[in-house]
LUMLUMDREN-92778 format. One line per 10 residues: number of its first residue (from 1); their letters; for each residue x, y, z of N, C-alpha, C. Coordinates in steps of 0.2 Angstrom, whole numbers, plus 2048, in hexadecimal, padded with zeros to 3 digits. Layout:
! LUMLUMDREN-92778
NUM> a> X Y Z X Y Z X Y Z | ...;
***
This chain:
! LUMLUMDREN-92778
1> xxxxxxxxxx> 8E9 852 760 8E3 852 764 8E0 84B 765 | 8DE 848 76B 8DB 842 76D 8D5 843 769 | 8D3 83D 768 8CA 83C 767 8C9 836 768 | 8C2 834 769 8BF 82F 76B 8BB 82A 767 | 8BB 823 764 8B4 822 762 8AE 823 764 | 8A9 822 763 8A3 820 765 8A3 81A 76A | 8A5 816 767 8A6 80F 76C 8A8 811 773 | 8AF 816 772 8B3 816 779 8B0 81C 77C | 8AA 820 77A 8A9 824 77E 8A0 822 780 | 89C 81E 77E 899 81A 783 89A 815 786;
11> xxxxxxxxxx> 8A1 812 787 8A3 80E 78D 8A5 810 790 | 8AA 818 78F 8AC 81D 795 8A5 820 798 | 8A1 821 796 89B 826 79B 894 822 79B | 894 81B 798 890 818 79C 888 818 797 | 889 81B 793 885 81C 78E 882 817 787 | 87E 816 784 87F 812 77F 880 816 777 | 884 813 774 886 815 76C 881 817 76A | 87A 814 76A 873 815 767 871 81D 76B | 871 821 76E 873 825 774 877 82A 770 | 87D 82A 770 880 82F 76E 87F 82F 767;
21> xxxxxxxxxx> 87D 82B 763 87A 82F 75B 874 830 75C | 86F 82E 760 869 833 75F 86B 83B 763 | 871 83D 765 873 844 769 876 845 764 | 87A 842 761 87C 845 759 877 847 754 | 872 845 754 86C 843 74E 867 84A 751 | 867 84D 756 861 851 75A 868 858 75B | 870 859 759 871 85D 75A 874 85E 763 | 875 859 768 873 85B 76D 87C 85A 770 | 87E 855 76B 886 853 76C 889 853 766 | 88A 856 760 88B 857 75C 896 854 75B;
31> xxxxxxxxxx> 899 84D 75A 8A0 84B 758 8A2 851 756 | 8A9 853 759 8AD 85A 754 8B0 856 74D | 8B2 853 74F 8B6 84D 74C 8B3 846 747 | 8B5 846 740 8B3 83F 73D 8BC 83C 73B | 8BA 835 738 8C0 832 738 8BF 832 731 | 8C4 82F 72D 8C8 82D 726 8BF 82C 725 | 8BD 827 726 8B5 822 724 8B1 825 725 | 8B0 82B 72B 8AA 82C 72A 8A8 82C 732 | 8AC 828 736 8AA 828 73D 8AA 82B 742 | 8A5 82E 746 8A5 833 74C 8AC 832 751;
41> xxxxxxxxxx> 8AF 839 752 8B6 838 758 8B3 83E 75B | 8B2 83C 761 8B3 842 767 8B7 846 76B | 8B9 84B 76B 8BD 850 76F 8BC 84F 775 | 8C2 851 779 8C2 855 77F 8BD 859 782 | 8BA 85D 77E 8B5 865 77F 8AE 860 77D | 8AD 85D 779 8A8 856 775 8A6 853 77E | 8AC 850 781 8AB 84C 787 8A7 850 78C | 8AB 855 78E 8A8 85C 792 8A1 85D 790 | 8A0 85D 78A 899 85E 78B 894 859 78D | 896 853 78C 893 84D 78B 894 84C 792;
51> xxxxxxxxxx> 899 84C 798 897 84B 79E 893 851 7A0 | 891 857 79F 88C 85C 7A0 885 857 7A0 | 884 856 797 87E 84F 795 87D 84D 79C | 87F 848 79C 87F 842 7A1 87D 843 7A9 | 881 84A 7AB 87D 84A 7AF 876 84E 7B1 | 876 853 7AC 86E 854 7AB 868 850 7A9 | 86B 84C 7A7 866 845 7A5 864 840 7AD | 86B 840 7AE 867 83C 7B6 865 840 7BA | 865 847 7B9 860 84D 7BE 85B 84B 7BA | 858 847 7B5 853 843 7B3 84E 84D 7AE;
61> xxxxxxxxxx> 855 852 7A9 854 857 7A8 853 856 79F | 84C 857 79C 84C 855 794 852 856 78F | 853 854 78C 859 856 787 857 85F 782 | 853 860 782 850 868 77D 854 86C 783 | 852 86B 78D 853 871 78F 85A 870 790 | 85E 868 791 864 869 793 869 86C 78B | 865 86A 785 869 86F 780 869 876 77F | 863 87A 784 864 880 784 867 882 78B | 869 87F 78F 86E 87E 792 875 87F 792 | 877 87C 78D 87F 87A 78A 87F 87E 786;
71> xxxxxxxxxx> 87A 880 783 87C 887 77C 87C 88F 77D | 87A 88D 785 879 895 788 881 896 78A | 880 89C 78F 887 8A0 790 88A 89F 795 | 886 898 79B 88A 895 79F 891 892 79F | 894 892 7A3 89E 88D 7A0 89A 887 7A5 | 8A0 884 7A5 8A1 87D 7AA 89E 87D 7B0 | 8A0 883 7B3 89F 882 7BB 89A 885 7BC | 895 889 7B9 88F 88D 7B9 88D 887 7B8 | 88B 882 7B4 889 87D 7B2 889 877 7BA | 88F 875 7BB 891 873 7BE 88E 873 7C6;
81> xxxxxxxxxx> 88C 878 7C9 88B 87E 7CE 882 87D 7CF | 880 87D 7C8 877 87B 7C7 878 874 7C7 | 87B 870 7C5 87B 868 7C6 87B 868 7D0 | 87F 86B 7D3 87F 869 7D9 878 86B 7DE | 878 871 7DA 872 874 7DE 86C 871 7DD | 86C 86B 7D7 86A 868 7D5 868 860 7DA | 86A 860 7D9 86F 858 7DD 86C 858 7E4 | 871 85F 7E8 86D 861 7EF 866 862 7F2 | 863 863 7EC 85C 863 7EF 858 85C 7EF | 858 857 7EB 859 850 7E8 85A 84D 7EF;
91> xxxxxxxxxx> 85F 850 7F0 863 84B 7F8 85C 84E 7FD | 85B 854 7FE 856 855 803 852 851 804 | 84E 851 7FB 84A 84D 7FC 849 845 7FE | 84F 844 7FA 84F 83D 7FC 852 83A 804 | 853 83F 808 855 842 80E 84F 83E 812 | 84B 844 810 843 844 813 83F 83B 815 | 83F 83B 80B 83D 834 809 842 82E 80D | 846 830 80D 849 826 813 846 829 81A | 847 82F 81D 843 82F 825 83C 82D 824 | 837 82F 81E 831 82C 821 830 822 81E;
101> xxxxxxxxxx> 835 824 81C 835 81B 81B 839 817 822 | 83E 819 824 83F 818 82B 83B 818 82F | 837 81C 831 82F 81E 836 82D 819 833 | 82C 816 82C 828 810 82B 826 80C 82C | 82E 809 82C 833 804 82E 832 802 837 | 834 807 83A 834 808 840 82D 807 842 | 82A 809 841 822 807 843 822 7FF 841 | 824 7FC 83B 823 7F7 83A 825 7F0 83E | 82C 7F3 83E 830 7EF 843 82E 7EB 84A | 82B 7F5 84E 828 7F2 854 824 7F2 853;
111> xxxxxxxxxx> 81E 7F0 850 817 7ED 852 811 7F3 851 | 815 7F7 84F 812 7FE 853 808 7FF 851 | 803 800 856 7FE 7FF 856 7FA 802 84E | 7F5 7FF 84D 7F4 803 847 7F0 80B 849 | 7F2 810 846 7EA 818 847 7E4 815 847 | 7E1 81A 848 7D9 81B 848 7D9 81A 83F | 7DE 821 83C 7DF 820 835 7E0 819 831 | 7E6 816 834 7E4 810 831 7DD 80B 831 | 7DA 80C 836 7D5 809 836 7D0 80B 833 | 7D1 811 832 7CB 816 82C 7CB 812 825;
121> xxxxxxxxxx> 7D2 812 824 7D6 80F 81E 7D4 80B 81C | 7D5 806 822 7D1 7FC 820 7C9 7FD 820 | 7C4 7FF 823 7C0 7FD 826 7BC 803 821 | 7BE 808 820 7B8 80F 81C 7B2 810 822 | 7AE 810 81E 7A8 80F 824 7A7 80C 827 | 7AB 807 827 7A7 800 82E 7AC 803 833 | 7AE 809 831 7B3 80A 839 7B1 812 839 | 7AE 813 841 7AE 81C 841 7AF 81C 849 | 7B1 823 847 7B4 827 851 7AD 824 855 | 7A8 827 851 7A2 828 856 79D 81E 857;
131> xxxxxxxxxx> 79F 81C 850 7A0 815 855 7A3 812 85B | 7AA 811 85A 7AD 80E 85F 7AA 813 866 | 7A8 81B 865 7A7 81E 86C 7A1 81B 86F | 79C 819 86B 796 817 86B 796 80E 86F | 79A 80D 86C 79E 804 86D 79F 804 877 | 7A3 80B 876 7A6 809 87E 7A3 80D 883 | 79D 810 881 797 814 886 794 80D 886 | 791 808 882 78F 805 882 78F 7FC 886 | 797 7FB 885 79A 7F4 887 7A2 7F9 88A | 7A4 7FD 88C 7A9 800 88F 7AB 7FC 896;
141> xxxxxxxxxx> 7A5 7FA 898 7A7 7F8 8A1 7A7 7EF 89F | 7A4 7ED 89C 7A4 7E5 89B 7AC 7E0 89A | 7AC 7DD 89B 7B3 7D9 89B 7B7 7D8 894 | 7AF 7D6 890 7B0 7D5 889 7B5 7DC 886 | 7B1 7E3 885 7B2 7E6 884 7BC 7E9 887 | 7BB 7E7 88D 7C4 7E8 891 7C9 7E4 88D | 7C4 7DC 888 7CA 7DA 889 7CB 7DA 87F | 7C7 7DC 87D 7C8 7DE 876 7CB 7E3 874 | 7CB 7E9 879 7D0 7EF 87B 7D5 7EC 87B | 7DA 7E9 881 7DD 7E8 882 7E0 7E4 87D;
151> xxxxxxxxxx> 7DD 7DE 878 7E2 7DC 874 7E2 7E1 86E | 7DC 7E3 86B 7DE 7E6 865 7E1 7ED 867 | 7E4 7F0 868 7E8 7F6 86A 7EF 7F4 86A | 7F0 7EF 869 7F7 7ED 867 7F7 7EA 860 | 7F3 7EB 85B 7F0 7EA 855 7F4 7EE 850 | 7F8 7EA 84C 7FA 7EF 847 7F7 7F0 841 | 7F7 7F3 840 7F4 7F3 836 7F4 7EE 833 | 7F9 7EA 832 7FA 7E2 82F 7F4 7DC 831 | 7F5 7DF 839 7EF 7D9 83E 7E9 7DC 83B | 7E7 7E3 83B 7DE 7E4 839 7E0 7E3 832;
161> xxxxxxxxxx> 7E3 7E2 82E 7E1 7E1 827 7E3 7D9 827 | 7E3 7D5 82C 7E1 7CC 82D 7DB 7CC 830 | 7D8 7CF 835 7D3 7D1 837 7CD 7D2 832 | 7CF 7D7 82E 7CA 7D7 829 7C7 7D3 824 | 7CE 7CF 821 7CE 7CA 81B 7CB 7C3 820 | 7CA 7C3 826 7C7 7BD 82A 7C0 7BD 82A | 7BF 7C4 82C 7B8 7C5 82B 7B5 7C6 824 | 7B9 7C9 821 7B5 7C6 819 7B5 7C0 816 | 7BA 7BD 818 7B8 7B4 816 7B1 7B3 81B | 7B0 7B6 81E 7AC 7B1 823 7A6 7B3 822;
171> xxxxxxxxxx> 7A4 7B9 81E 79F 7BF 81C 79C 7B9 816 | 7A3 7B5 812 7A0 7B4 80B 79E 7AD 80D | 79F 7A9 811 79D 7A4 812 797 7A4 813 | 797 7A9 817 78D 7AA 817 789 7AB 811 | 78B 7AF 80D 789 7B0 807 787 7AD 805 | 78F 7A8 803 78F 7A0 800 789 79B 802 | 787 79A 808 783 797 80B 77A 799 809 | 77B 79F 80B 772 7A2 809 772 7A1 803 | 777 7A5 7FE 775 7A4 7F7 773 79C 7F4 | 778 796 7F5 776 790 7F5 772 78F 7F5;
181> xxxxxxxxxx> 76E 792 7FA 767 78F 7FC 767 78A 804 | 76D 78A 806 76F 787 80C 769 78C 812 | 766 788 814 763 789 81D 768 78C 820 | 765 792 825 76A 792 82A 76B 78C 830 | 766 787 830 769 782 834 76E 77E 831 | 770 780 829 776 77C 827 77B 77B 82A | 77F 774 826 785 774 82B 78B 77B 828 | 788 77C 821 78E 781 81E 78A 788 821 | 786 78A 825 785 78F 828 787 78F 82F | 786 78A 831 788 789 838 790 78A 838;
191> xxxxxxxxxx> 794 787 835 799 785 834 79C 78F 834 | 79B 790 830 79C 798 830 799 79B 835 | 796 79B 839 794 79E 83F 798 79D 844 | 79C 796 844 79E 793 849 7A5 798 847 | 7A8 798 83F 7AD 79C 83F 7AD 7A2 841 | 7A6 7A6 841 7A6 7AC 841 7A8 7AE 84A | 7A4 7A8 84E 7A7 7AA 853 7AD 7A8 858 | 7B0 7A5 853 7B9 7A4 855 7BD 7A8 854 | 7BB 7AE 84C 7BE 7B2 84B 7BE 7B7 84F | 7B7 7B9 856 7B6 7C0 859 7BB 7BE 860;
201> xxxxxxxxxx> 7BA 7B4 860 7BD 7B3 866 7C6 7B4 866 | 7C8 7B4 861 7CF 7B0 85F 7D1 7B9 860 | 7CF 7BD 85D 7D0 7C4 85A 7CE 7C7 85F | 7C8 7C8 863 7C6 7CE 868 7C4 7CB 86E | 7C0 7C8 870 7BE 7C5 878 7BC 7BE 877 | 7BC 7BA 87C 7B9 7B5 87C 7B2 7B5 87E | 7B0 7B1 877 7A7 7B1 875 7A4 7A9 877 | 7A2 7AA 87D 79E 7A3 87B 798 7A3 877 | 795 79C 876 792 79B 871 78B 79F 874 | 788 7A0 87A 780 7A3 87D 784 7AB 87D;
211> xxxxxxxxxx> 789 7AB 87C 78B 7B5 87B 78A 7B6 876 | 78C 7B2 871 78B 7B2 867 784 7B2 865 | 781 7AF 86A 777 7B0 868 777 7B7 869 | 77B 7BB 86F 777 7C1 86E 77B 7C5 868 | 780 7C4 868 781 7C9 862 77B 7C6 85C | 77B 7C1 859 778 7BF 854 771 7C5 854 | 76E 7C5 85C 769 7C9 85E 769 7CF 85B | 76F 7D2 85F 76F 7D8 85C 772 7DC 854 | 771 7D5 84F 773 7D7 847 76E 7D7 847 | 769 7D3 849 762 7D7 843 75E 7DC 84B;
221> xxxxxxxxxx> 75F 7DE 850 75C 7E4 854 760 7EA 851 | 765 7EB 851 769 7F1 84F 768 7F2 847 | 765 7F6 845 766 7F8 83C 76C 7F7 838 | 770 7FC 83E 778 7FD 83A 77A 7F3 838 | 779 7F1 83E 77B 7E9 83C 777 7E7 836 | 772 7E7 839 76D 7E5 832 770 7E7 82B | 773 7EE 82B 773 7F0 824 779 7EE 81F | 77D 7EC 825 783 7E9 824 785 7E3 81F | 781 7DF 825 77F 7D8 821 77C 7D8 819 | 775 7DB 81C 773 7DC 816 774 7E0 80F;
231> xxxxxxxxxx> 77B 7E3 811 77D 7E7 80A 780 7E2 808 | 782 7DC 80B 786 7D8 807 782 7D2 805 | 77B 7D0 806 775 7CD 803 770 7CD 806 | 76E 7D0 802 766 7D0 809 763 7CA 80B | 760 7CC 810 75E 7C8 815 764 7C3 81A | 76B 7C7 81A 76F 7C2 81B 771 7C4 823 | 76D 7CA 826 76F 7CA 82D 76B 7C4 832 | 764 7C4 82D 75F 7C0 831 761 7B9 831 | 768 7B7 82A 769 7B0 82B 76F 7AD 830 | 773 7B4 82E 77A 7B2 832 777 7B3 83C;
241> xxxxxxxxxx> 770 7B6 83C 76D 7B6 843 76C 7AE 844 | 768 7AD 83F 764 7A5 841 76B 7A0 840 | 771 7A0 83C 774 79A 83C 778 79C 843 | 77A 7A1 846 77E 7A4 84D 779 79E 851 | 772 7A0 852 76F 79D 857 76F 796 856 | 76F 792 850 76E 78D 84D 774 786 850 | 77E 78C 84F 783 788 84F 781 787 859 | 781 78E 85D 780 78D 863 77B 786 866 | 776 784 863 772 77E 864 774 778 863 | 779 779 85D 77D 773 85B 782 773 861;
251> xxxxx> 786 778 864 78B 776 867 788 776 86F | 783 778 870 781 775 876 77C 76C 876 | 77A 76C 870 778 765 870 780 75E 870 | 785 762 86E 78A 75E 86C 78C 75D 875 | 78B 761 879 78D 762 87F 787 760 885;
***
């Protein structure tokens, strides 16, 4: 009768020696076979069961239930049979899992615009349906408005979350500034003003500097705006107002 070492039958199936003596030690693979010394020799029938092992382990199946498995009244191919039917579901899934990773992909490839969802995603509250509705009853016929439609609608996920990280440096600059103690006629507030409005021009319409007054207007006329700012430091709409009209002065003086 053949038999096996232990060495030769964890470099036949991939196993480690540490591995098949804790399946000796637990009852779960039990050697038929010892040699003169003392040393575990594997069978034929030892083997069979151990490729059983193996592949219920990568069905990723505990070792208690696959010993009540092997010690029940199923043969080979009963065994055998559950592994595939095993296996074939596995493949469904991972089936499924590569097409919606494909769709992913594919979105990501082309460009593909970002949802409403994704926007819900980046923005939370700073983005609602009944906003943007209100937005384009409001600025829907104006240029500005056609042309911020126009570019952001080819806006992917990737772009609003550069969008958003540009508006939050430029949120903390202000911060930075008022909490200093900087004036809004500083140059480190004007300075972010001046960024704030390169980011709407660069990213949504082109803003001249007597357009950028009136929005300044409308962060401390509108609440929502107001509450905005000032959730992130009080009194910080009325500043990012006065340094808005403050950089405009500067760049028509420089002019």
């Amino acid at each position: 009768m053949t038999t096996w070492t232990v060495g030769q039958v964890a470099d036949l199936f991939g196993v480690t020696v540490r591995t098949l003596h804790h399946y000796d030690e637990i009852g779960l693979l039990v050697p038929s076979e010892r040699s003169r010394a003392g040393y575990r020799l594997y069978t034929d029938e030892d083997l069979t069961r151990l490729q059983q092992i193996v592949v219920y382990r990568r069905l990723e199946m505990p070792l208690e239930q696959i010993a009540t498995l092997l010690d029940g009244t199923d043969d080979a191919a009963d065994h055998l049979r559950r592994q595939r039917a095993t296996v074939m579901t596995r493949l469904d899934e991972l089936r499924e899992l590569v097409s919606a990773i494909d769709r992913a992909l594919e979105r990501e490839m082309n460009d593909e615009p970002a949802t409403t969802e994704d926007l819900k995603e980046l923005f939370g509250d700073g983005f609602t349906d009944e906003y943007e509705q209100e937005a384009q009853e409001r600025w829907g016929e104006t240029d500005a408005w056609k042309q911020s439609r126009s570019r952001t609608k080819r806006y992917t996920k990737a772009d609003w979350e550069q969008v958003r990280a540009e508006a939050n440096a430029i949120n903390a600059a202000f911060v930075a500034a008022q909490s200093s103690g900087e004036p809004a006629t500083s140059t480190a507030a004007m300075d972010a003003a001046e960024r704030h409005r390169l980011h709407i021009h660069d990213r949504f319409y082109d803003l001249t500097h007597d357009f950028h007054r009136g929005l300044a207007d409308m962060y401390v006329a509108d609440p929502r705006f107001t509450k905005t700012y000032d959730d992130l430091a009080p009194g910080l709409a009325a500043y990012v107002h006065d340094a808005i009209h403050a950089n405009a002065d500067r760049h028509a003086a420089d002019n």
